[in-house]
Each structure stands twice: as C-alpha cells, then as structure tokens.
C-alpha positions as CSV (number, residue, x, y, z in Angstrom):
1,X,-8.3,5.5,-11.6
2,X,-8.0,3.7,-8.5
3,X,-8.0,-0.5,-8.2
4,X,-7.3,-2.6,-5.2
5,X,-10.6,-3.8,-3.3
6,X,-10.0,-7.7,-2.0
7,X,-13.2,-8.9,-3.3
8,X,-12.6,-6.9,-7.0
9,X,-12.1,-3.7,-8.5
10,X,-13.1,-0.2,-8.1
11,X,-12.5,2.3,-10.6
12,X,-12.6,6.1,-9.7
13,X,-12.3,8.5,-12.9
14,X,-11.9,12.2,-12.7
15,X,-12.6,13.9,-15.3
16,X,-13.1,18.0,-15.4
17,X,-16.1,18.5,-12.3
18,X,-17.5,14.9,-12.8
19,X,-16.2,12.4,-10.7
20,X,-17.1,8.5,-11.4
21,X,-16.7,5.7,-8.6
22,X,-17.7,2.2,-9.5
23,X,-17.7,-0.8,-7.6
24,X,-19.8,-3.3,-9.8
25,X,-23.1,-2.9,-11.3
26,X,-25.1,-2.5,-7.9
27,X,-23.0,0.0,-6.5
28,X,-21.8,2.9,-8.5
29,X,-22.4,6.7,-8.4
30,X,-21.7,9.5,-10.8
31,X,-21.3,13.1,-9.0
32,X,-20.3,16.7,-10.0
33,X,-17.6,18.1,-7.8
34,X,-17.3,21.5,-6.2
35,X,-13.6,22.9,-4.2
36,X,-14.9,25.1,-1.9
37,X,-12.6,28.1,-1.5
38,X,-11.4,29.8,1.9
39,X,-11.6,26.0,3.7
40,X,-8.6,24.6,5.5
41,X,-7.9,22.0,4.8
42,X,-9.3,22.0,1.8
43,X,-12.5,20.8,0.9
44,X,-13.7,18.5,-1.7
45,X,-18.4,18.6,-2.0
46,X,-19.5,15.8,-4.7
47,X,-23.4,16.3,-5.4
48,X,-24.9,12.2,-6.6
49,X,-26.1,13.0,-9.8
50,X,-26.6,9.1,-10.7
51,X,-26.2,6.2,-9.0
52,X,-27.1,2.4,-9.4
53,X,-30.4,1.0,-9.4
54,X,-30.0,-0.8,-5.9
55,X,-29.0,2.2,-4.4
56,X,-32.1,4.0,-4.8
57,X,-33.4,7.4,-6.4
58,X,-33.1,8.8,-2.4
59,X,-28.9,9.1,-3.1
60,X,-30.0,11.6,-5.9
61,X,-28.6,15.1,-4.9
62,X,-27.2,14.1,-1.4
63,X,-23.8,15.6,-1.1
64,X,-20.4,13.9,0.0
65,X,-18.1,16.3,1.7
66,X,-14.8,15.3,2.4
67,X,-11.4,17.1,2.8
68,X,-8.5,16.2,0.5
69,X,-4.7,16.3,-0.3
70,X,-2.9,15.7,-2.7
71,X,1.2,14.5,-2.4
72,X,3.8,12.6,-3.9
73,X,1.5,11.6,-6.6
74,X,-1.7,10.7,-4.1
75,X,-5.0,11.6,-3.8
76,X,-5.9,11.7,0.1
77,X,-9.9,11.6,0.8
78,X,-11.2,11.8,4.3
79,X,-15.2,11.6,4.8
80,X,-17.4,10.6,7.4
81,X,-20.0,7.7,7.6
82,X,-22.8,10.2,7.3
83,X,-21.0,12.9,5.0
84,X,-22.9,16.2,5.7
85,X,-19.9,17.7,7.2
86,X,-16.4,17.0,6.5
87,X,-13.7,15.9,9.6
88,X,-11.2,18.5,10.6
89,X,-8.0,16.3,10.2
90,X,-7.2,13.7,8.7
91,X,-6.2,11.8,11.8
92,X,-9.4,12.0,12.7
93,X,-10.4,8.4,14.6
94,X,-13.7,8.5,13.3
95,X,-13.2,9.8,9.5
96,X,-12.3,7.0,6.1
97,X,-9.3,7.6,4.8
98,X,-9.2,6.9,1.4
99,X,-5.8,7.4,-0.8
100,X,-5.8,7.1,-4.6
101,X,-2.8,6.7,-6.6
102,X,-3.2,7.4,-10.9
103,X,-3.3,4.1,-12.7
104,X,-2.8,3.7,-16.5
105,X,-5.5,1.9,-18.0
106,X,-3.8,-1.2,-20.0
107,X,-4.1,-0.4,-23.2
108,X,-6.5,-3.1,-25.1
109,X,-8.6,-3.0,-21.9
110,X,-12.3,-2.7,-22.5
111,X,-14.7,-0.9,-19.9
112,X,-18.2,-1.2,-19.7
113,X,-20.8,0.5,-18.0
C-alpha cells in the first residue's frame, strides 16, 4: 500500500495478478496484471476490470502499460498520459513516475470499500 496524496490518501494493494488503486469513492479501479516476458525494461500491462461509477463503463478492459522496477524496497511505475504503449526509460520527460514504498496497515484500522 501506498499513502501520500496532499489532498488525502490513496491506497494501492497488490495482491497475486489483481492490483487495487483507490483514491476516494469517485476514482478507483480494480485491474488484473500481466509481466510480459522478453521486455526490457520490464513491463508491467494492468487490464480495468472495475472501476468507479464516475469513471464510466468505457475504462472497462482498457489496458495500462507501464514499465517497472523494483529497488531498495521500491516499487518504480513509469506510464504515459495515454497508456497504450509504455516509455522506454524511465527518464523519459514525458512519462509519470510513480514510486511506491510497502506500508503496514495500522492494526485496528478499518477499510471500506
């Protein structure tokens, strides 16, 4: 899980293929991953297989590619705006870079979706 947005918290659970990212209520998605083999750098494909109402039934099997890393205990994502093909680097100028570190959930904390 991942925390740390200014305006609140967003949560992103990996469990087995399924990967979770949640915002708030309006913006959420649940996906199935895939690693594609053979791509360098590796390649990280997450197919929408639920999302928020307000995001509409059109994000339904769309499929975010990004390339990843993982080092020092950190998750490295790089995407573009429009995700249909992943960057080649992740210096490049136009790609997010997004880096997730493992949190502990506190225990008593209560999730809801």
């Amino acid at each position: 899980m991942v925390g740390g947005e200014s305006d609140g918290k967003i949560t992103i659970t990996i469990a087995g293929n399924s990967f979770h990212f949640h915002r708030d209520t309006n913006f959420w998605f649940e996906t199935e991953i895939t690693l594609p083999a053979g791509s360098g750098p590796p390649q990280l494909h997450a197919t929408i297989k639920g999302c928020a109402p307000a995001q509409g039934d059109n994000s339904i099997g769309k499929v975010v590619v990004a390339i990843f890393k993982i080092e020092d205990g950190t998750l490295t994502l790089a995407t573009f705006q429009d995700p249909v093909a992943a960057p080649k680097s992740f210096n490049d100028a136009e790609a997010s870079l997004y880096q997730l570190r493992k949190v502990q959930p506190r225990s008593g904390a209560i999730h809801k979706k």
